[in-house]
C-alpha positions as CSV (number, residue, x, y, z in Angstrom):
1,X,3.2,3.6,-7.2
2,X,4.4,6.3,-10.0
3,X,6.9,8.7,-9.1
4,X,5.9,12.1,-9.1
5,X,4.6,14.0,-11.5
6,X,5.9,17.5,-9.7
7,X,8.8,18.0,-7.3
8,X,7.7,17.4,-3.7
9,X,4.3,16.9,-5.4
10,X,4.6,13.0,-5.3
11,X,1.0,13.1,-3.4
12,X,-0.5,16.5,-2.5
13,X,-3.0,17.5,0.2
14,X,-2.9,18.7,3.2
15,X,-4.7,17.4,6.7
16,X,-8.6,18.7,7.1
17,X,-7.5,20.4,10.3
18,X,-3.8,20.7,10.6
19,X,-1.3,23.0,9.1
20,X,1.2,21.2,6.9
21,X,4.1,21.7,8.5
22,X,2.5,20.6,11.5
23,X,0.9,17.6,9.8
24,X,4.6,16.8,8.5
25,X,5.7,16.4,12.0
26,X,3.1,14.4,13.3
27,X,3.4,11.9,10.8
28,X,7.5,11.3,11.6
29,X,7.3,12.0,15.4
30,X,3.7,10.3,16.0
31,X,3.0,13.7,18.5
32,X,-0.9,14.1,19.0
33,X,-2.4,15.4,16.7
34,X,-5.8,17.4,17.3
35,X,-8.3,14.3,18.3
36,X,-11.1,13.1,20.3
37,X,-10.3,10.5,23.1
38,X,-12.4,7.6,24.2
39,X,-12.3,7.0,27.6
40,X,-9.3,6.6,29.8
41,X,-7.4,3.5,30.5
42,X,-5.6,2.9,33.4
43,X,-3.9,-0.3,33.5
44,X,-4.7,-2.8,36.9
45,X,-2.2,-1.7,39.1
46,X,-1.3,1.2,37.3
47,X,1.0,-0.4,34.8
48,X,0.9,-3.4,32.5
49,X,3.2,-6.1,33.6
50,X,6.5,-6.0,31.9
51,X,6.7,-7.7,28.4
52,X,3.0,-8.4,28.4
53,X,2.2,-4.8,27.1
54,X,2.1,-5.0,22.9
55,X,5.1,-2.7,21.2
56,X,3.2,0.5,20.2
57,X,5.1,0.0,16.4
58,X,6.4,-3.2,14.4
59,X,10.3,-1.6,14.8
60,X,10.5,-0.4,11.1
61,X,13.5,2.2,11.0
62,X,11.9,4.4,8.6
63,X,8.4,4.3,10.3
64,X,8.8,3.4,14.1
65,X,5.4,4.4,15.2
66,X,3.9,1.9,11.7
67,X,2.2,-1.3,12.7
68,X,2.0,-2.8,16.4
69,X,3.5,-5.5,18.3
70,X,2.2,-8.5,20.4
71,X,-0.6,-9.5,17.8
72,X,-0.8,-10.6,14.3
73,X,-4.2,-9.5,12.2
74,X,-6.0,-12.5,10.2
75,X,-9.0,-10.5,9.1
76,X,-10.8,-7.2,8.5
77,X,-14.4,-6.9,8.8
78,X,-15.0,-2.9,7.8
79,X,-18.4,-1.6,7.4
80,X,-18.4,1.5,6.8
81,X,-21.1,4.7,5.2
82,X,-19.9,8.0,3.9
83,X,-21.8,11.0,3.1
84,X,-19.4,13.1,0.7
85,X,-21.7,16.2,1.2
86,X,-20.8,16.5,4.7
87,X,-17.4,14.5,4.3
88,X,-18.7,12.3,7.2
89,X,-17.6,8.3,7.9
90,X,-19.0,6.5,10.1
91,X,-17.1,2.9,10.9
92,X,-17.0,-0.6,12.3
93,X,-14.2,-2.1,12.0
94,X,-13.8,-5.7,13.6
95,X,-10.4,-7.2,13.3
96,X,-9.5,-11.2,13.7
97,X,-6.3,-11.4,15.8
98,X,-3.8,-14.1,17.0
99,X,-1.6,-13.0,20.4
100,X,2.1,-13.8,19.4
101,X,3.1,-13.0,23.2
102,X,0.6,-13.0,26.3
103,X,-1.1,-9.6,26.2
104,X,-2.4,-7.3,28.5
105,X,-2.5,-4.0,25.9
106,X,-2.2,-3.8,22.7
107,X,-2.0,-0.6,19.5
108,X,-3.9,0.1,16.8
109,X,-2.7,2.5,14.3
110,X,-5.8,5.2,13.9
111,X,-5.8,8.8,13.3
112,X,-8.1,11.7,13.9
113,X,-11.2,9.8,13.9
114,X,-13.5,9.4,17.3
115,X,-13.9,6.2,18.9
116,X,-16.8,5.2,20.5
117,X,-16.5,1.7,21.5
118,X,-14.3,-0.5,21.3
119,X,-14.9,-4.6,23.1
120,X,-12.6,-7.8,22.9
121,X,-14.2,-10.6,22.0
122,X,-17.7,-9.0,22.8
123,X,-16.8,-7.3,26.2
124,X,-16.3,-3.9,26.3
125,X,-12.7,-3.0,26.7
126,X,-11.0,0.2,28.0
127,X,-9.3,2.6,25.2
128,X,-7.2,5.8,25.0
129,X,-5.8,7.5,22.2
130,X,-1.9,8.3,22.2
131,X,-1.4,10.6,19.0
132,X,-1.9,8.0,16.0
133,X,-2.2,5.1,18.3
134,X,-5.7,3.8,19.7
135,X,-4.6,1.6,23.0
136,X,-6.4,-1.0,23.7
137,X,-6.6,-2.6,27.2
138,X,-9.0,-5.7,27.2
139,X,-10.7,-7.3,30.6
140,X,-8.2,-9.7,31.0
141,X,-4.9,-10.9,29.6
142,X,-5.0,-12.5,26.1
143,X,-2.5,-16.0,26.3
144,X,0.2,-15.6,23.9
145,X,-1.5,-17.9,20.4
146,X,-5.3,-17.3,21.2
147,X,-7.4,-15.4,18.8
148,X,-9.4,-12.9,19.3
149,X,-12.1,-10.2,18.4
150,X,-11.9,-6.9,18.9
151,X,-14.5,-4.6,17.7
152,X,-14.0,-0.7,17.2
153,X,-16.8,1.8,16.5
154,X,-15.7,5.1,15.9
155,X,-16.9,8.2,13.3
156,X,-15.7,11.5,12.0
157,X,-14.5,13.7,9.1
158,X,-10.9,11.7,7.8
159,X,-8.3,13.2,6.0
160,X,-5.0,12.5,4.1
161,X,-1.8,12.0,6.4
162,X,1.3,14.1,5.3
163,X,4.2,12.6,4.7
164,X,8.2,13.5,5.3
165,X,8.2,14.7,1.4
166,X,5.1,17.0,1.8
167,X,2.6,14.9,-0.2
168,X,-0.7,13.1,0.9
169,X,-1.9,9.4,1.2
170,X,-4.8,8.0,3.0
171,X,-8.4,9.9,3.0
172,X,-8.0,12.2,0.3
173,X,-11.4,14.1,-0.1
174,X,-13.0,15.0,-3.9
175,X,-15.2,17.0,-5.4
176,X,-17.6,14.1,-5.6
177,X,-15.9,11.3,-3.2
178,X,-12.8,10.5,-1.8
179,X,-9.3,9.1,-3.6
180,X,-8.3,6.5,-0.7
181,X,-4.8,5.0,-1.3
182,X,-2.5,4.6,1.8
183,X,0.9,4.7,0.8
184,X,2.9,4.4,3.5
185,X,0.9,5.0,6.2
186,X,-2.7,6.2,5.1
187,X,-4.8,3.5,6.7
188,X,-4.9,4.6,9.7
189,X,-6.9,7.9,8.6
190,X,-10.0,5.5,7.6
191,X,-9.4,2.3,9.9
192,X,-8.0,0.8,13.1
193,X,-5.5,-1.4,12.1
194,X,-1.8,-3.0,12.0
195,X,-0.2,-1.0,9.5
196,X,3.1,-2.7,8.9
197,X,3.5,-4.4,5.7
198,X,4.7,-6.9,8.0
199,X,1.4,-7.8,9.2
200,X,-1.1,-8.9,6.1
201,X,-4.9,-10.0,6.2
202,X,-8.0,-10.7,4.3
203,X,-10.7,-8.1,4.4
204,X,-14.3,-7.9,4.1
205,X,-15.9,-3.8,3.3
206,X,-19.3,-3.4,3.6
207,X,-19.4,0.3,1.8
208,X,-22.2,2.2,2.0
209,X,-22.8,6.0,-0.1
210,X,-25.4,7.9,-1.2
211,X,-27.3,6.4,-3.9
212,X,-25.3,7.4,-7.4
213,X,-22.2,7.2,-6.3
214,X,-20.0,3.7,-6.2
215,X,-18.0,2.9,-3.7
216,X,-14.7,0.5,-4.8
217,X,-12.5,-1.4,-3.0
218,X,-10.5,-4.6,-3.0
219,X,-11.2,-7.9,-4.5
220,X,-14.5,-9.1,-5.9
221,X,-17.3,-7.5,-5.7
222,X,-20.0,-9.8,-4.0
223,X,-23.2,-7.9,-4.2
224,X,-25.1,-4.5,-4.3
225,X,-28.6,-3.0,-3.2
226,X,-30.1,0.4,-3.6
227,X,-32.7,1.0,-0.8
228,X,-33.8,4.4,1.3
229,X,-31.5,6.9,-1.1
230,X,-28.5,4.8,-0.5
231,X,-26.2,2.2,-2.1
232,X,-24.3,-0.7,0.0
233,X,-21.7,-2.5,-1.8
234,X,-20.4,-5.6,-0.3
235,X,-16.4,-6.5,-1.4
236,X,-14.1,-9.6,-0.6
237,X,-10.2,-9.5,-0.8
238,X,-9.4,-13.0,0.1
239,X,-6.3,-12.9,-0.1
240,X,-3.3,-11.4,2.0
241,X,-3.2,-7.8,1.8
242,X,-0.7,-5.0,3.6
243,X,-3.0,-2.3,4.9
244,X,-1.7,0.2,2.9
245,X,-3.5,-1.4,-0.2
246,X,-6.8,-1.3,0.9
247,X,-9.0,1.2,-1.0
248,X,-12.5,2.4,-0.4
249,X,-13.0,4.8,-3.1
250,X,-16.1,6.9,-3.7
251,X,-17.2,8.5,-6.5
252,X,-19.5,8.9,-9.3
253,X,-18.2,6.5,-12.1
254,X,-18.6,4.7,-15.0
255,X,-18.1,0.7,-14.3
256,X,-17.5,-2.6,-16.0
257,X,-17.5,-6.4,-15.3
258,X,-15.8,-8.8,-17.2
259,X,-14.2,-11.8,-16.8
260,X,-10.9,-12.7,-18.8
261,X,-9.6,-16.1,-20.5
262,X,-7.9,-17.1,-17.7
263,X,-10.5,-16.5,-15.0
264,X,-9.6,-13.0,-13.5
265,X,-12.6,-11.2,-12.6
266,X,-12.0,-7.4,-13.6
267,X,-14.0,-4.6,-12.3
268,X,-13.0,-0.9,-13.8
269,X,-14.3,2.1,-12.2
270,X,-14.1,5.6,-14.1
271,X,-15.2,8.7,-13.5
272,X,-16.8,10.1,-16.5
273,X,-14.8,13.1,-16.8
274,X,-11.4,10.4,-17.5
275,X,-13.7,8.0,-19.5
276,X,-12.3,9.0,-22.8
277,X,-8.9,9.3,-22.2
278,X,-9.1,6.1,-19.8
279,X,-10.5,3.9,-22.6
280,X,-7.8,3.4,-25.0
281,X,-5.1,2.3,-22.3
282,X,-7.4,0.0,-19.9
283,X,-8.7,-1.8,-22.9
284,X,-5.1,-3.2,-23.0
285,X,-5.5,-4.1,-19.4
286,X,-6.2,-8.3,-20.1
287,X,-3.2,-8.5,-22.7
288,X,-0.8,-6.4,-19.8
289,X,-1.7,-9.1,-17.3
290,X,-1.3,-12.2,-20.0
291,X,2.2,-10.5,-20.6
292,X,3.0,-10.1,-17.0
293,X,1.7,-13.5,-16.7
294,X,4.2,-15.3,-19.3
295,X,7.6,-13.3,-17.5
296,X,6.1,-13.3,-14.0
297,X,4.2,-16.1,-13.4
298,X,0.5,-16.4,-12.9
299,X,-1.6,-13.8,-11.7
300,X,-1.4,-14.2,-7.5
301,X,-5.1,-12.5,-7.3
302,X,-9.0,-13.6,-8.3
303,X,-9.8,-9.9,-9.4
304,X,-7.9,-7.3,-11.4
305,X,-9.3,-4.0,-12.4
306,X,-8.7,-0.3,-12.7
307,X,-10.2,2.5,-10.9
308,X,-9.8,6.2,-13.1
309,X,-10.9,8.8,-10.9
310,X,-10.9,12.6,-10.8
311,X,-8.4,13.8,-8.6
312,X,-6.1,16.5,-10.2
313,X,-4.4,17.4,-6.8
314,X,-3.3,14.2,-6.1
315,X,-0.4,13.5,-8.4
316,X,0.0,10.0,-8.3
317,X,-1.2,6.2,-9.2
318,X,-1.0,3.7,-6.6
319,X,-1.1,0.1,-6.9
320,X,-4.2,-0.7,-4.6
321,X,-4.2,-4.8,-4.6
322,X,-6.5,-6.4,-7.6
323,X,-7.3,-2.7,-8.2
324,X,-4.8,0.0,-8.8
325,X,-6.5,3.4,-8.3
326,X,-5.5,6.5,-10.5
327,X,-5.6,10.1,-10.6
328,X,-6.5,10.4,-14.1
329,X,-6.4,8.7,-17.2
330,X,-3.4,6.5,-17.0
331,X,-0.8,6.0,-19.6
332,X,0.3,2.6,-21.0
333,X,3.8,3.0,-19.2
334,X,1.5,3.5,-15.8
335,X,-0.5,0.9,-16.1
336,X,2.1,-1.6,-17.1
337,X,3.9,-0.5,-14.1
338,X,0.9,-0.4,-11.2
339,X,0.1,-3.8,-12.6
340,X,3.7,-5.1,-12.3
341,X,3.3,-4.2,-8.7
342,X,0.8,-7.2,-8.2
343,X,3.8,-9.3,-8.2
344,X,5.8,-7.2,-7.3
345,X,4.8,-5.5,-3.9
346,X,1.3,-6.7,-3.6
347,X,1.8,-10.1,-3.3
348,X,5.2,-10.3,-2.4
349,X,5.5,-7.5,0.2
350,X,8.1,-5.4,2.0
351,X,9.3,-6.7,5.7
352,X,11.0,-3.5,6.0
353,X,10.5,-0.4,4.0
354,X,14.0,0.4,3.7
355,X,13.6,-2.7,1.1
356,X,10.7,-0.1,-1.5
357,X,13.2,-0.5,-4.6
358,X,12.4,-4.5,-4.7
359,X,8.8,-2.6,-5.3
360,X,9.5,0.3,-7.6
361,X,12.6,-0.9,-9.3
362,X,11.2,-4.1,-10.5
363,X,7.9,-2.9,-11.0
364,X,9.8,0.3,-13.4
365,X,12.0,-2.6,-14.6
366,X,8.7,-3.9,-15.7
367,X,8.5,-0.9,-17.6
368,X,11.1,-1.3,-19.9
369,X,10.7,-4.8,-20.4
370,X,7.2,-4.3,-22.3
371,X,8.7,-1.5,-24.3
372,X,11.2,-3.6,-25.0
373,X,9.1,-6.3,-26.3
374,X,6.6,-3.9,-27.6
375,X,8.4,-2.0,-30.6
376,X,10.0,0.6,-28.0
377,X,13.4,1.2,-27.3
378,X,15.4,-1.8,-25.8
379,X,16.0,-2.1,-21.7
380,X,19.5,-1.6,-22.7
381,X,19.2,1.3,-24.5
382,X,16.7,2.7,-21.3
383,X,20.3,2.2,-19.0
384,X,22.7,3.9,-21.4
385,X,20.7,6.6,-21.0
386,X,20.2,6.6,-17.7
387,X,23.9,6.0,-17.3
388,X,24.5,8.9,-19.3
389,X,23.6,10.9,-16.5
390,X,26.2,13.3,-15.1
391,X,27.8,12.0,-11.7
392,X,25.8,15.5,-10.5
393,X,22.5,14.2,-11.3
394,X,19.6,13.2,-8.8
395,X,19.7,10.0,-10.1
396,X,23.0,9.4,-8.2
397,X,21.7,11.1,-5.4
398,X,21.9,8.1,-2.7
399,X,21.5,4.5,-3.3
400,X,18.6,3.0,-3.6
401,X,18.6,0.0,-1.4
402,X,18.6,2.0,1.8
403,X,17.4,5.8,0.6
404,X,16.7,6.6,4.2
405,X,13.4,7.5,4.3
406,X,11.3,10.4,4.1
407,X,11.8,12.8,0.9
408,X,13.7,9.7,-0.6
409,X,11.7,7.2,0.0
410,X,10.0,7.4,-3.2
411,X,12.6,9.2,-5.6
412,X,14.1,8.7,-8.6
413,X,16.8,6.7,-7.2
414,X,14.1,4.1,-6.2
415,X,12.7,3.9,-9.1
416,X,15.3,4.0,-12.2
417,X,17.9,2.7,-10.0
418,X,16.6,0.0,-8.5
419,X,15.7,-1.0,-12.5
420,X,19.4,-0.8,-13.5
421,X,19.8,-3.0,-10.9
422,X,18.5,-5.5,-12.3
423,X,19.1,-4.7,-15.4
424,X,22.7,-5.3,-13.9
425,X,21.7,-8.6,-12.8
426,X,19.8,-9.9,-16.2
427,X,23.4,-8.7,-18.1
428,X,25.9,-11.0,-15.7
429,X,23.9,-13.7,-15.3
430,X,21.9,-14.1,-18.9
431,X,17.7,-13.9,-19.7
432,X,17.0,-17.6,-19.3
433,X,18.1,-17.5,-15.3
434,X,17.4,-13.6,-15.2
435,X,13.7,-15.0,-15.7
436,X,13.8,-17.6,-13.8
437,X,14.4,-15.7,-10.8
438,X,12.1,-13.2,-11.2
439,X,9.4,-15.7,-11.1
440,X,11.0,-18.2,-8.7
441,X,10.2,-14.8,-6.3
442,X,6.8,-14.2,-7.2
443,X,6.3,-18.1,-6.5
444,X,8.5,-18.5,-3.5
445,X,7.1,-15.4,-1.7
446,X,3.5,-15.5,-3.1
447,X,1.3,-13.8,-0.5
448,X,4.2,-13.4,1.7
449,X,6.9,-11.0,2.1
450,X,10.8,-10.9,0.8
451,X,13.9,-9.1,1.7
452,X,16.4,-7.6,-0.5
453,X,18.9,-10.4,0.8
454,X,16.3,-12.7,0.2
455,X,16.5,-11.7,-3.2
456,X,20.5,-11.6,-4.0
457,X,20.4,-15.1,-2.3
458,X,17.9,-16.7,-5.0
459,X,20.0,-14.8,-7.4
460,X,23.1,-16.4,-6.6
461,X,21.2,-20.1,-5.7
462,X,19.8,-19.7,-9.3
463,X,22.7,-18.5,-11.2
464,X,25.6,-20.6,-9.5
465,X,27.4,-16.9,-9.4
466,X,28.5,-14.8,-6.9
467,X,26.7,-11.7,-7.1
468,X,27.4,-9.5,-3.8
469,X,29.7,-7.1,-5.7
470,X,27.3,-6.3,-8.2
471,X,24.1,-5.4,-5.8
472,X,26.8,-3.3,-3.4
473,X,26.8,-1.6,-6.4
474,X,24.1,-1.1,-8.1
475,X,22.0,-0.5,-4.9
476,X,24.4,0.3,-1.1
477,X,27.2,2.5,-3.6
478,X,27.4,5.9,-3.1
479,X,27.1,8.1,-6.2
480,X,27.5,7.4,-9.7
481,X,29.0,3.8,-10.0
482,X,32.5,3.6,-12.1
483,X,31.3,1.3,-15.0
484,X,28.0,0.3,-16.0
């Protein structure tokens, strides 16, 4: 993601139908928000046996209520149509599951949408809904490593989430569309789902508009037909993804297919209104990725792409896997970072979120490395001055490797921090093993997830140095640090 463009502007919006401040603390205190309920579920004997009952969140400090407990999510089937005139969805979403405990109820993370119907493994089940959370009590128990199917219809007008810092991520409506991007916790306002980073999947979308318009979402695109006035497109992200980077964006836009030398299929979607300004920047899209490619490894992904649209009160970019989605016209500098985040995020994902700068600091990091080797000025020189700062500046505000949520979750800390972290690290321990790291984690993590101990460990392994001083530094140290 790009920091923000406007203080406490990072992502702006506010819920269809809730006041912000109210929308604020819904999304920190998971209270109910203003929602149809399905039908009631008592549980056999009035309560599910102890243990057997899935944890209603994945225990993320920063997010309690985010993700769900007692299952783990292979796949996403979503088929989905949306009329923009009427800002109506209507859903299926059938999710591939594996029981990691023996379950008798079990969470989904969905908000202000009505369900309708919901069955395990093709009978129908009994549902509620407990502010964001869709509970889920099946016919009979599910033994802890058996998979099942569970099938939720459901319909309504969605809408972005607010989060702690006032901005907006999820269903974001447009003029001619929607801008869907679900950082941290904006899945839930367009499907039922696990939505932890902890807990990735593959994903079919089956997305269906009104004829003119393109829908886009993750992956490669596997086929479209136009019949009765509307347009189905039919998408395949094969591998892992964290819900939070699944995208179903609608719009009208310009597109275009195109394979690159190394096999990447690309798909860029622009809205006509950013084509101009978009073409200079995305044409530089296959030489980003060979660059990435060379410092990071090979590109973890079958598809690549860009998706420009026209969303002025949004504020952000977001780093939607295979297909980062922007707000407008994106720079170089954003592109080169949202790209980064392939590695860097996408494929190697967060366990916990307190861990976002091994997201935005490398992916910034990435930043300064291709101005570096682009004519700009050095990474070096990019620290100095940031290290110029005075100890009073909001760069020093709180350390980057535990911000503490909300507001700071995505500040500048974070961001140019985290990169001076590692610009820390490529300084004590040289650019031959500096690089060998960094792609030692892309491979040794590739569609999986990594910790920032994780990290300093391969650091250390790789370097033969001890380097806990300099990352209590450079990421746990309060304020400015004594010497760069």
């Amino acid at each position: 993601m790009t920091p923000p463009r406007q203080p406490a502007r990072r992502r702006t919006a506010v819920l269809a139908t809730v006041p912000v401040a109210l929308a604020a603390l819904l999304a920190t205190t998971g209270a109910a928000a203003p929602d149809a309920t399905g039908p009631a579920a008592p549980e056999a004997g009035g309560r599910a046996a102890p243990g057997t009952a899935g944890a209603p969140g994945a225990g993320d400090a920063y997010f309690p209520l985010s993700g769900n407990g007692g299952y783990d999510v292979r796949h996403y089937d979503l088929t989905l149509r949306y009329r923009p005139a009427a800002r109506r969805l209507d859903g299926t979403a059938v999710l591939t599951a594996r029981a990691t405990q023996r379950l008798t109820r079990f969470d989904l993370d969905l908000s202000g949408l009505t369900v309708t119907r919901v069955t395990v493994d093709g009978r129908p089940a009994r549902f509620t809904r407990d502010g964001r959370e869709l509970v889920v009590t099946p016919r009979t128990a599910r033994a802890k490593g058996r998979d099942f199917r569970v099938t939720v219809a459901y319909h309504g007008t969605p809408g972005p989430v607010t989060d702690p810092d006032g901005s907006a991520d999820g269903w974001i409506p447009t003029d001619d569309g929607a801008f869907v991007a679900g950082e941290p916790q904006g899945a839930m306002t367009w499907f039922p789902a696990n939505g932890h980073p902890r807990d990735k999947a593959s994903y079919d979308f089956t997305l269906t508009v009104p004829r003119g318009r393109t829908a886009v979402a993750n992956g490669v695109l596997l086929g479209q037909h136009t019949a009765h006035g509307e347009t189905t497109f039919r998408w395949c992200q094969a591998e892992p993804m964290a819900a939070y980077l699944a995208t179903a964006t609608v719009g009208t836009f310009r597109t275009e297919r195109y394979t690159t030398r190394d096999g990447i299929q690309v798909y860029n979607a622009v809205d006509p209104r950013e084509a101009r300004a978009a073409a200079p920047v995305l044409k530089k899209l296959p030489s980003v990725l060979e660059w990435e490619s060379r410092l990071f490894g090979p590109y973890p992904f079958r598809a690549a792409g860009s998706l420009v649209d026209h969303a002025p009160d949004v504020g952000y970019a977001l780093e939607t896997q295979t297909r980062p989605v922007y707000d407008s016209a994106p720079d170089l500098g954003t592109l080169v970072h949202e790209s980064a985040h392939q590695w860097f995020g996408d494929s190697v994902s967060l366990t916990a979120w307190k861990d976002i700068w091994l997201n935005e600091g490398f992916a910034t990091y990435a930043e300064w490395l291709y101005s570096e080797q682009h004519g700009g000025p050095s990474a070096q020189k990019t620290f100095d001055a940031l290290y110029a700062r005075p100890a009073r500046d909001g760069l020093w505000a709180y350390p980057p490797g535990d911000p503490g949520g909300g507001e700071r979750l995505f500040g500048t800390p974070v961001y140019e921090r985290g990169a001076m972290a590692l610009h820390a690290l490529r300084r004590a321990v040289g650019d031959r093993d500096f690089f060998r790291v960094l792609r030692a984690w892309a491979d040794e993590h590739r569609g999986g997830h990594g910790t920032t101990a994780g990290f300093v460990g391969l650091a250390e392994r790789t370097s033969g140095k001890r380097l806990k001083g300099l990352f209590d530094t450079w990421l746990y140290t309060r304020g400015k640090p004594d010497r760069a």
